[in-house]
C-alpha positions in Angstrom: 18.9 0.0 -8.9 20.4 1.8 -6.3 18.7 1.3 -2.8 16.1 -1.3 -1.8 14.5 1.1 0.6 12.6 -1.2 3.1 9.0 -0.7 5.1 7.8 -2.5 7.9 4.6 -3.2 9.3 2.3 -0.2 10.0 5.5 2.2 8.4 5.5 4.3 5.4 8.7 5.8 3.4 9.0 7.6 0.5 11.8 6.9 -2.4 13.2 8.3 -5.8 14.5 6.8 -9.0 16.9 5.1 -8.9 16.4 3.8 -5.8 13.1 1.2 -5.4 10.8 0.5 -2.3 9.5 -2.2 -0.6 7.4 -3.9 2.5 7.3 -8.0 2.9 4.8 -10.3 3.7 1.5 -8.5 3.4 -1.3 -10.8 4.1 -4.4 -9.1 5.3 -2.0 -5.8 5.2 -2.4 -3.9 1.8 1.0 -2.3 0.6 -0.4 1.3 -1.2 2.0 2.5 -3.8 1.3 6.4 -4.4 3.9 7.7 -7.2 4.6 11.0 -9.4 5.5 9.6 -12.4 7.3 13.3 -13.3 9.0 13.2 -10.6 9.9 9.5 -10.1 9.3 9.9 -6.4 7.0 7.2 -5.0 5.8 6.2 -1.6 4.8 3.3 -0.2 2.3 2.8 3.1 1.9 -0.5 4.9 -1.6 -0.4 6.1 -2.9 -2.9 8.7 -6.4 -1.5 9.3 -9.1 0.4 8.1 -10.0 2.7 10.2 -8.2 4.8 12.7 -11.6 6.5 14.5 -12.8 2.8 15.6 -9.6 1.8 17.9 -8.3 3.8 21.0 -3.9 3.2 20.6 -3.9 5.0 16.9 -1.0 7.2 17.3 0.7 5.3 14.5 -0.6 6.8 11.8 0.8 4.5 9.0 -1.0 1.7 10.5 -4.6 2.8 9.3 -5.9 3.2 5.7 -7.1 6.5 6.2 -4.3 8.4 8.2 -1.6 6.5 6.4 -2.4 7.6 3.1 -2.7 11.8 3.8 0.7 11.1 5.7 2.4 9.3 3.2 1.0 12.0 0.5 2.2 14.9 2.8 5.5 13.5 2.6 5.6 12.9 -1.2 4.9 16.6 -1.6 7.7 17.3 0.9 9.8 15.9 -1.3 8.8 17.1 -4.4 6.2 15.5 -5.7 3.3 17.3 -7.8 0.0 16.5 -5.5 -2.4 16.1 -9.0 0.0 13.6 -10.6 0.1 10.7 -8.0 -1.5 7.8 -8.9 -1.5 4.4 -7.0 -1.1 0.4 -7.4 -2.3 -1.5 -3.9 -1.3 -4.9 -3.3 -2.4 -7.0 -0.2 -5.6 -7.3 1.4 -5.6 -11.7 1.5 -8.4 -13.2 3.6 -5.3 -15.7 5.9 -7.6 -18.1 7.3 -10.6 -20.1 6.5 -13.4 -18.8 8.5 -16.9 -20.6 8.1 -18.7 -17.4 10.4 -20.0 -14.2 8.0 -18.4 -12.2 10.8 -17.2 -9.1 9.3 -14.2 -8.4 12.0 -12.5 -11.3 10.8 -12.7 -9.9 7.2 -10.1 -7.6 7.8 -8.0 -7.5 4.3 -11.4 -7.1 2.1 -12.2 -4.3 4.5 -8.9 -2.9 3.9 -8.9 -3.5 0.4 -12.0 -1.1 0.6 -11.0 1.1 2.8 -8.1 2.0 0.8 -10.0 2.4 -2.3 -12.3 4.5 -0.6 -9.6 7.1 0.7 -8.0 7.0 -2.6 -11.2 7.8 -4.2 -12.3 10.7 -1.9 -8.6 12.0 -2.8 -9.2 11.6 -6.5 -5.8 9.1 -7.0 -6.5 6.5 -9.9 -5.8 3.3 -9.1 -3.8 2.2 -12.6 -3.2 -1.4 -11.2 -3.9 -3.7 -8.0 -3.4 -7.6 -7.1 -5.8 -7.9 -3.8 -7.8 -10.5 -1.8 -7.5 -14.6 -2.3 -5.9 -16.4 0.3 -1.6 -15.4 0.4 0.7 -13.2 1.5 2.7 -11.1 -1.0 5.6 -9.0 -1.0 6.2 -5.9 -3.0 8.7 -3.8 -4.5 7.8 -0.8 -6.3 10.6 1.3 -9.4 9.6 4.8 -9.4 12.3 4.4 -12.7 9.4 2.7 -14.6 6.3 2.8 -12.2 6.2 -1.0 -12.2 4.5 -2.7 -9.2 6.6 -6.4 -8.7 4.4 -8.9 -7.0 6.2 -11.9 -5.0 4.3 -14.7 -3.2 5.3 -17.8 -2.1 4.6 -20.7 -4.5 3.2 -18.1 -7.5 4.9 -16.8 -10.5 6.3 -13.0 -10.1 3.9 -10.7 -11.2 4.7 -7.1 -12.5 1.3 -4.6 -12.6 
């Protein structure tokens, strides 16, 4: 491996073989892994929420399910990447706390768990893999070189999907 390419909170970045990308500690954050297998360009988006049309300060685009995925796609192209060969592995999306209320707010990585799969859907990206929901944070690395999807949390073994 070359590069570890690194993405922050609510930040996207794209990456070829043989470098690899990655984002830490996503708790109710899900880490969205678009790739071009052809290619071995791959992208990775940090999303925080949902929805960008429900909150007023969404100039960050990678923050939101649904803007950060068509900007992280957009710059896949950009660099080369075939549009009808991405496919996607999503990681995140743990419920942090114990809440004993059904309030649906406080549900924020389920809802972006389905948000996620929703946008991807209306985009026609397969989801080949995910490791979502429960209650820990994970970090993520993704190797465009073999597509694989490494899964790191905190007392866990390391998952590859």
């Amino acid at each position: 491996m070359a590069n570890m390419i690194k993405v922050g909170m609510a930040d996207l970045n794209i990456c070829r073989s043989p470098d690899a990308i990655t984002t830490l500690g996503l708790g109710s954050c899900v880490g969205v892994a678009l790739y071009d297998k052809s290619t071995q360009i791959a992208g990775l988006v940090h999303v925080m929420l949902p929805d960008s049309t429900k909150v007023r300060q969404n100039q960050n685009k990678a923050k939101f399910a649904d803007t950060g995925i068509d900007q992280l796609i957009q710059m896949l192209i950009k660099a080369g990447a075939k549009r009808p060969m991405l496919t996607a592995k999503i990681a995140g999306g743990a419920q942090m706390f114990a809440f004993s209320s059904n309030n649906d707010m406080l549900k924020v990585g389920q809802r972006n768990v389905e948000a996620v799969k929703a946008k991807l859907n209306s985009l026609g990206i397969r989801i080949l893999a995910e490791d979502t929901g429960l209650n820990f944070g994970r970090t993520v690395e993704f190797y465009p070189e073999t597509g694989d999807f490494v899964i790191k949390a905190v007392g866990k073994s390391v998952r590859t999907i």
